[in-house]
ZAROKE-843329 format. One record per residue: x, y, z of N, C-alpha, C in turn; residue in three letters. Coordinates in steps of 0.05 Angstrom, whole numbers, plus 32768, in hexadecimal, padded with zeros to 4 digits. Example, Ala and Ser with C-alpha at 12.3 -4.5 7.8 and 13.67 -1.06 7.14 Angstrom:
ZAROKE-843329
81087F8E809C80F67FA6809C81087FBE809CALA81017FD3808E81117FEB808F81028001809DSER
//
This chain:
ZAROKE-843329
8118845E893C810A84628923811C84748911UNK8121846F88F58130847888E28120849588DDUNK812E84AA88DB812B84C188D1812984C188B1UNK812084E088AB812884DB8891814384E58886UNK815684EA8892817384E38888818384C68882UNK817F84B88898817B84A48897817084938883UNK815B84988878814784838860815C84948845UNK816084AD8849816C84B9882D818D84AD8829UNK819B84A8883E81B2849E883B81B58481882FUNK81A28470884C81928450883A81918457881CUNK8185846388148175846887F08192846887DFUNK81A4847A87E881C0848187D981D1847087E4UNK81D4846387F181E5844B87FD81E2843987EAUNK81C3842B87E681BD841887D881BD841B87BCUNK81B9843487B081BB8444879081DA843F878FUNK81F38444879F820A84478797821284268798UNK820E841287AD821783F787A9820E83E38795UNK81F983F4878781EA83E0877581F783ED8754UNK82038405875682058413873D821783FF8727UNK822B83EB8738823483D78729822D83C08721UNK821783C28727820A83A9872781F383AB870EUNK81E583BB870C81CE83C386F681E383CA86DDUNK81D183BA86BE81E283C186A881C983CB8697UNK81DA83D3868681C283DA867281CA83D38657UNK81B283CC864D81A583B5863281A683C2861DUNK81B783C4860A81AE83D085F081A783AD85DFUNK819283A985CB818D839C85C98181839E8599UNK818F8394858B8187839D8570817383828563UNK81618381855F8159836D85488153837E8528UNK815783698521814F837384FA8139836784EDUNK812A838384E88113837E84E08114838184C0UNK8103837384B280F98370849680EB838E8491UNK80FD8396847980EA83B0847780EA83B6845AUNK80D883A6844E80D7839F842C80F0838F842DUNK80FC839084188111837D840E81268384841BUNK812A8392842D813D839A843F813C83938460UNK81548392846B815883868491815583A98497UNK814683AE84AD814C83C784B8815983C384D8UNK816383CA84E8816883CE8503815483D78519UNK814D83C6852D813583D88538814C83D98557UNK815083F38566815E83EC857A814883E68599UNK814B83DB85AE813B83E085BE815683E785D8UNK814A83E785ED815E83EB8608814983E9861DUNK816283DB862F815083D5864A816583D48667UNK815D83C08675817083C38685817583A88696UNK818B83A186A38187838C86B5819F838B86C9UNK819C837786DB81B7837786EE81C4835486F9UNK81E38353870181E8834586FE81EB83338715UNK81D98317871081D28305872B81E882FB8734UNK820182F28726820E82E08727823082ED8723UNK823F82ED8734825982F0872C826682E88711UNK826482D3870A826C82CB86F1826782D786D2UNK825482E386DB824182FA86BD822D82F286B2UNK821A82E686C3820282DD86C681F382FE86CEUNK81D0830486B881CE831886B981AD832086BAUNK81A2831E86CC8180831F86BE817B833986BAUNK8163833286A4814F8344869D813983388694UNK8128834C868981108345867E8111832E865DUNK8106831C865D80FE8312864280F2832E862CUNK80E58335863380D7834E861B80F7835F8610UNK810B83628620811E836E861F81308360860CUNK81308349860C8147834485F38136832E85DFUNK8119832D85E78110831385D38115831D85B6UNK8119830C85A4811F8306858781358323857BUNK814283238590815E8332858C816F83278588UNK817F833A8569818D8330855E81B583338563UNK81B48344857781C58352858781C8835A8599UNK81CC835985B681CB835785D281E9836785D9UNK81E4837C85D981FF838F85EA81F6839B8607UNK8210838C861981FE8396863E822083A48643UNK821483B5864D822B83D08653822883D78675UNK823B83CD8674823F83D6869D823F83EE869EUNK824683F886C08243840E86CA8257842186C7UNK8270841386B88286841B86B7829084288696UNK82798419868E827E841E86688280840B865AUNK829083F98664829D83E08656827E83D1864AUNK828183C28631826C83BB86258276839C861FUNK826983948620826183768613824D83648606UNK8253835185FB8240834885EC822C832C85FEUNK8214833585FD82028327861481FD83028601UNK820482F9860881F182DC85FA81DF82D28614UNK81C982CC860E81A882C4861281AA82AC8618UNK81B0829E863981B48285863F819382778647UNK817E82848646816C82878643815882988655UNK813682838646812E82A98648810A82938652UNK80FA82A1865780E4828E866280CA82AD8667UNK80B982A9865380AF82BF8640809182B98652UNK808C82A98664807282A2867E807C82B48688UNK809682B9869C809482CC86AE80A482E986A0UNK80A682EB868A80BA82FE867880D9830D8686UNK80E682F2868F810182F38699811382EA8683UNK812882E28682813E82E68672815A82E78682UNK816D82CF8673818782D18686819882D0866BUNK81AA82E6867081BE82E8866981D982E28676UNK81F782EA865B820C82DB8664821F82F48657UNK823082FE866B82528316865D825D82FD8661UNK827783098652829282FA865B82A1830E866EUNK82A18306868A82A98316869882A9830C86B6UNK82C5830A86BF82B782FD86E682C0831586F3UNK82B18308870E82BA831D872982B283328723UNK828E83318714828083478716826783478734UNK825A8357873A8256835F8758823883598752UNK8232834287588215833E875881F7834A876CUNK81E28349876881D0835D877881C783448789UNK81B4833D87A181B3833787B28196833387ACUNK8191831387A68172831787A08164831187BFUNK814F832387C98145831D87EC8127831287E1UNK811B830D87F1810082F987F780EA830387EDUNK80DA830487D980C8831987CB80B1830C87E5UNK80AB82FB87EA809A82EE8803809483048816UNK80AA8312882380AC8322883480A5833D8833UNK80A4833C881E809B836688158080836A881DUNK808483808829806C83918832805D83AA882CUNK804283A88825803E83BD8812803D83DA8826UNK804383E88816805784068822806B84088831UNK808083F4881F809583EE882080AB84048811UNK80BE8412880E80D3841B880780E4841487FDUNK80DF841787DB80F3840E87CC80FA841A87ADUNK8117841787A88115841E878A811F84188778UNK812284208767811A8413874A81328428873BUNK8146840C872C8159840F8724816184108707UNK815F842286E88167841386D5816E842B86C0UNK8165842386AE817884308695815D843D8685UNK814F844E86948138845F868B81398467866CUNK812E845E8662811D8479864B813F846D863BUNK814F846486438166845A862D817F8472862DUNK817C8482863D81898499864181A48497864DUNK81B784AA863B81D584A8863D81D784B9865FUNK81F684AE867181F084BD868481F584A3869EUNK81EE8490869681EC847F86AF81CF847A86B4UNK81CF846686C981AD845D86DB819F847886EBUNK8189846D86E68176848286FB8165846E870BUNK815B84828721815384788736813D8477873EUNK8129846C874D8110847C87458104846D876CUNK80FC8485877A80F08479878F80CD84758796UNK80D3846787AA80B2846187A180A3844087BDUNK808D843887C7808E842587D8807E841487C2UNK807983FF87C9806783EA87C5804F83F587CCUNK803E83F587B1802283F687B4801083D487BFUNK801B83C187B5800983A987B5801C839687ACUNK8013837987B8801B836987AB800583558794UNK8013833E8790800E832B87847FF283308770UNK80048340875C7FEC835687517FF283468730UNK7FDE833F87237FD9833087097FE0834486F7UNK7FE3833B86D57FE8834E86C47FDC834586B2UNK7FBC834486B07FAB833E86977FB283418682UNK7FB98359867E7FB9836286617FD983608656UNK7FE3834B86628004834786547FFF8327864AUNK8013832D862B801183148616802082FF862CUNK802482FF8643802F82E6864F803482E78661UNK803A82D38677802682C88692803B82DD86ACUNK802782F186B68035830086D3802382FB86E3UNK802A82F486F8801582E8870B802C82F18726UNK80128301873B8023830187598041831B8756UNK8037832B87458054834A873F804E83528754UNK8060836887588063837F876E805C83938766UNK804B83A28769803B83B78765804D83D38772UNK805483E88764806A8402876E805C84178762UNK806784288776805E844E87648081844A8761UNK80938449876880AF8452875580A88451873FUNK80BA8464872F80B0846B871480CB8454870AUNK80B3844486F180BA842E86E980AE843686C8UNK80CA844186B780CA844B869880D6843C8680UNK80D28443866E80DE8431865781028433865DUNK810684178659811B84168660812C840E867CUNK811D840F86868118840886A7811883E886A7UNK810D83E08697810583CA868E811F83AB869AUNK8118839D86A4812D838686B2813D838E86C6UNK813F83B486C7814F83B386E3813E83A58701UNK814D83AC870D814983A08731813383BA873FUNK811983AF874C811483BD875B811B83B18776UNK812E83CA8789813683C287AB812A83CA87C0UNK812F83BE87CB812B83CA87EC813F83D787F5UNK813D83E88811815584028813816D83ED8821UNK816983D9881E818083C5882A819483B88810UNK818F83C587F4819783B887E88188839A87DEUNK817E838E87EA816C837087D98163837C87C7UNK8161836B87A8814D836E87998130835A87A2UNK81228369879F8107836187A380F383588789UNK81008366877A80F5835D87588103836A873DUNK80F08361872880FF8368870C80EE837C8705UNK80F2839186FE80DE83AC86EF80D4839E86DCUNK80C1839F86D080B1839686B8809F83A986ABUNK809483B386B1807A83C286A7806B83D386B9UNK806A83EB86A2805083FB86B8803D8402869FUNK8025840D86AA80098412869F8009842E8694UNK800D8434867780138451866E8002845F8678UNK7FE58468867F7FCE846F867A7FC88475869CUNK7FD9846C86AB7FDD846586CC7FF0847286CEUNK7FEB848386EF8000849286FC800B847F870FUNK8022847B871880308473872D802C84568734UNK8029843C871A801F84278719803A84168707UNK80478407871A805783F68709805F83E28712UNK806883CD8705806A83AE8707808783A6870CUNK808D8394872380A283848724809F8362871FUNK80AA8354871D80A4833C871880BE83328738UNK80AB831B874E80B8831C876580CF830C8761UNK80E38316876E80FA830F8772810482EC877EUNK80EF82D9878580EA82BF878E80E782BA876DUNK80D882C2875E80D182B5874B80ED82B48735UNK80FB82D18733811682D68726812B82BB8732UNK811F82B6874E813D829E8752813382858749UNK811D827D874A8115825D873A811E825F871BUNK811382768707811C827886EC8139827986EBUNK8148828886FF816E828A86F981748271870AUNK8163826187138172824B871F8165823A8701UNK8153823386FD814C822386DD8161822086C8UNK815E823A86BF816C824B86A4818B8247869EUNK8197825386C781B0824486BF81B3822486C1UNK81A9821486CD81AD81F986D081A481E586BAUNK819081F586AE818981E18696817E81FA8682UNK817A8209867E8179821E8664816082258663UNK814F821986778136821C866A8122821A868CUNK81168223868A80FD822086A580E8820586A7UNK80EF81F786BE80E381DF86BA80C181E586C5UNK80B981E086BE809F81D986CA808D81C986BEUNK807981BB86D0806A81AE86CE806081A986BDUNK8054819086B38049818B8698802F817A869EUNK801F817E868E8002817386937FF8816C867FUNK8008817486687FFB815C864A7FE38164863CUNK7FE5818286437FC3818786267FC181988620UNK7FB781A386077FB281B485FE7F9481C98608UNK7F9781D6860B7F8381E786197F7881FF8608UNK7F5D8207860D7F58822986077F438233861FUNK7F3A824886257F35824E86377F0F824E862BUNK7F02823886367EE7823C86377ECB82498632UNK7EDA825E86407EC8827C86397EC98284861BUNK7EDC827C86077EE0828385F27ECF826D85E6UNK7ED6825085E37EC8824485DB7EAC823685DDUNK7E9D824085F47E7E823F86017E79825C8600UNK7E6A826485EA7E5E827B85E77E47828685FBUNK7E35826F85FB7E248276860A7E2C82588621UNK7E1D826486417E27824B86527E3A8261866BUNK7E42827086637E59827786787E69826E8682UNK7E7F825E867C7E8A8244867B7EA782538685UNK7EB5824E869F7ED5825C869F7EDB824386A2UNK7EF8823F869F7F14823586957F1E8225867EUNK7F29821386827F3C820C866C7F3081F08661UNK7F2981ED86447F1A81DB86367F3281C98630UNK7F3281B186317F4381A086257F4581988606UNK7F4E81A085FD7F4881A685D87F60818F85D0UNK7F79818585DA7F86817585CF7F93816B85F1UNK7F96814D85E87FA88140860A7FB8812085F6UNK7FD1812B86087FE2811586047FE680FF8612UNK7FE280E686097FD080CA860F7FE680C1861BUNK7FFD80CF861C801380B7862F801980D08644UNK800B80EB8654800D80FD865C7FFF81018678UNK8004811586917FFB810E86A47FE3810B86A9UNK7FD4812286927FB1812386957FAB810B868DUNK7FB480FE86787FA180EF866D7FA380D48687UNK7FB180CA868E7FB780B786A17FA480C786BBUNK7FAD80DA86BC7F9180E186D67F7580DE86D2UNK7F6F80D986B87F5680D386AF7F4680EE86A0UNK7F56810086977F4C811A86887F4C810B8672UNK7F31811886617F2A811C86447F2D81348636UNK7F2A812F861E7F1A814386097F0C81478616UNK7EF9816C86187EEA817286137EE281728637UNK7EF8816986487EF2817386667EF781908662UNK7EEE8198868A7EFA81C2867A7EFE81B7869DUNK7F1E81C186A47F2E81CA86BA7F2081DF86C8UNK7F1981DD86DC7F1881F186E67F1F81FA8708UNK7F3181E8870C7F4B81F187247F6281D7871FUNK7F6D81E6872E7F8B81D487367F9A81D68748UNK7F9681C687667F9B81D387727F9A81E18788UNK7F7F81E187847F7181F687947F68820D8782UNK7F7F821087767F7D822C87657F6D823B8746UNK7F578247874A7F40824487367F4E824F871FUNK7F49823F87097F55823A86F07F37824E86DEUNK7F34825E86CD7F26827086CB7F2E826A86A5UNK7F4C826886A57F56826C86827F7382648682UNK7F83825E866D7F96825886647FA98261867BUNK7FAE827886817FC3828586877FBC828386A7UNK7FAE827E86B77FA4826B86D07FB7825686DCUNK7FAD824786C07FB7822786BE7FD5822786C2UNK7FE3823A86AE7FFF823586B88014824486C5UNK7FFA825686CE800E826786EC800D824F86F9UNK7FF3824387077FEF8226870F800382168710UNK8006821086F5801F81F586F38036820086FBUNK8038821E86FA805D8228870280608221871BUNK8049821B872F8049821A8744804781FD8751UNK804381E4873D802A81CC8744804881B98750UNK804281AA87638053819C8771804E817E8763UNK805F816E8766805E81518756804381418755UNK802F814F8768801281488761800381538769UNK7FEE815387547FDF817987507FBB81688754UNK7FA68176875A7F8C816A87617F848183874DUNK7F6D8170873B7F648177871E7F4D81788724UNK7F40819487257F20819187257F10819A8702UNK7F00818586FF7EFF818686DB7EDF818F86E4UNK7ED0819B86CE7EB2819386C57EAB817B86ABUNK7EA0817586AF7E8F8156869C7E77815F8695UNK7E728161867E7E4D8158867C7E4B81668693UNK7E49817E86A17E3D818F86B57E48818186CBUNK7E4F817286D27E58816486EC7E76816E86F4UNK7E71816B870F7E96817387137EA1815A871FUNK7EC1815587197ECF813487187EE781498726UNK7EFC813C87387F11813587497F208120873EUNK7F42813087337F51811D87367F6E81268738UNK7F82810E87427F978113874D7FA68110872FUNK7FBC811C87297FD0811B87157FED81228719UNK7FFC81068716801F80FB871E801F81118706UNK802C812D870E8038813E87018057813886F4UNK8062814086D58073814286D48083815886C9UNK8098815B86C480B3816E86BC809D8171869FUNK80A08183869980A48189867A80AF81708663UNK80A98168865280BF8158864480D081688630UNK80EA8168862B810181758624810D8163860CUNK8111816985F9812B815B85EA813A816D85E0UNK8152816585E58172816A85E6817E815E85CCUNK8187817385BE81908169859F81B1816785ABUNK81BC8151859F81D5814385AD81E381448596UNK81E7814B857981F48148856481EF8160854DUNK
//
């Protein structure tokens, strides 16, 4: 059994092999400010998957930025371009010009165990100085984030202190794996903060670089979430408000004016349900609808997203 010299050496072993690997995000967009552009700066942080200068972080971190500067551990700065970015799970891949940089080690977010030992790597509070560190175990997993403008489903729940700016680094295990992406913690909350799992970071950087963009599933309709539009009734999930007639619903036999409410297995409640759902839905998904108060079963030949590629 490991002492605690032992776990403290682990902690600084893994803080010193990763120190080249985590960069940090200065990031500028220009904002309209009367008849004038103003500068708004933000900063964050991220680390690099890929030897070649392949770089994640957070989407919130460089969306509708007009300037992307990622500065290694060393000083050296570069200019980041946005190979893309997928704003469901608020990840983001970046690109330096730069090889035979030392990539981090993404391990099995599957496997983590809550009061687990791990920490949390990044460019705090935006502060000159280098990374800070922050220790801390796993409180919980596969923990939802209601109150965010876009889809987290299944985070890693941490007391490491997880601060502005922290933002896209790596949270590890004392082995070095990253286990997830820092994202968010709850101002108002002591010792409460969010990773987004590290399984999910390798489907988006396997997407993003291979085709630019995150494929997933398509089901052909326009949706709102029920409860909004049945005032009275008590009505949860997703109303079918628009469906595309050459699309998988409609061939499965969905209408107008059905309301979703699983997929899957998995109970579909509102919008943001539905396409954690689909991030997940295998080439054919089992559709449980309501009708006129009745409930209907059906199978739907899922497909890709449809994409067009401007060639000229």
């Amino acid at each position: 059994m490991e002492g605690f010299e032992d776990i403290q050496k682990r902690i600084t072993e893994t803080a010193e092999n990763a120190r080249e690997s985590v960069v940090s995000i200065n990031s500028t967009q220009l904002i309209r400010n009367g008849y004038s552009l103003a500068p708004v700066k933000g900063a964050g942080s991220g680390f690099i998957i890929d030897s070649s200068g392949y770089i994640i972080t957070n989407n919130h971190v460089v969306e509708n930025s007009d300037d992307i500067e990622i500065t290694l551990f060393n000083g050296e700065t570069f200019y980041g371009k946005v190979i893309g970015t997928d704003k469901q799970t608020d990840l983001a891949v970046l690109k330096i010009e730069k090889n035979n940089l030392h990539p981090l080690q993404l391990g099995n977010s599957e496997d983590v165990k809550v009061g687990q030992m791990v920490i949390a790597i990044g460019n705090a509070m935006g502060l000159p100085g280098g990374h800070t560190i922050s220790f801390g175990v796993i409180g919980a997993k596969n923990r939802p984030m209601p109150w965010a403008n876009f889809v987290l489903e299944g985070l890693i729940q941490t007391d490491a202190a997880i601060n502005p700016g922290n933002s896209g680094g790596p949270l590890m295990d004392l082995y070095g794996n990253v286990l997830g992406v820092n994202t968010a913690i709850i101002p108002y909350a002591q010792g409460i903060g969010f990773s987004i799992p590290s399984n999910t970071v390798k489907q988006v950087f396997n997407d993003i670089s291979s085709y630019g963009k995150v494929r997933r599933k398509y089901l052909g309709i326009s949706g709102i979430n029920a409860d909004e539009y049945f005032i009275r009734g008590n009505k949860h999930g997703v109303l079918v408000a628009d469906i595309d007639a050459y699309g998988p619903a409609h061939e499965a036999g969905i209408r107008l004016g059905d309301i979703i409410i699983s997929l899957d297995s998995n109970k579909i409640e509102n919008m943001k349900d539905l396409i954690y759902s689909l991030s997940k839905a295998k080439d054919t998904a089992e559709l449980i609808i309501l009708r006129n108060g009745s409930k209907y079963k059906s199978i739907v030949n899922m497909k890709d997203e449809p994409r067009i590629i401007k060639i000229e």
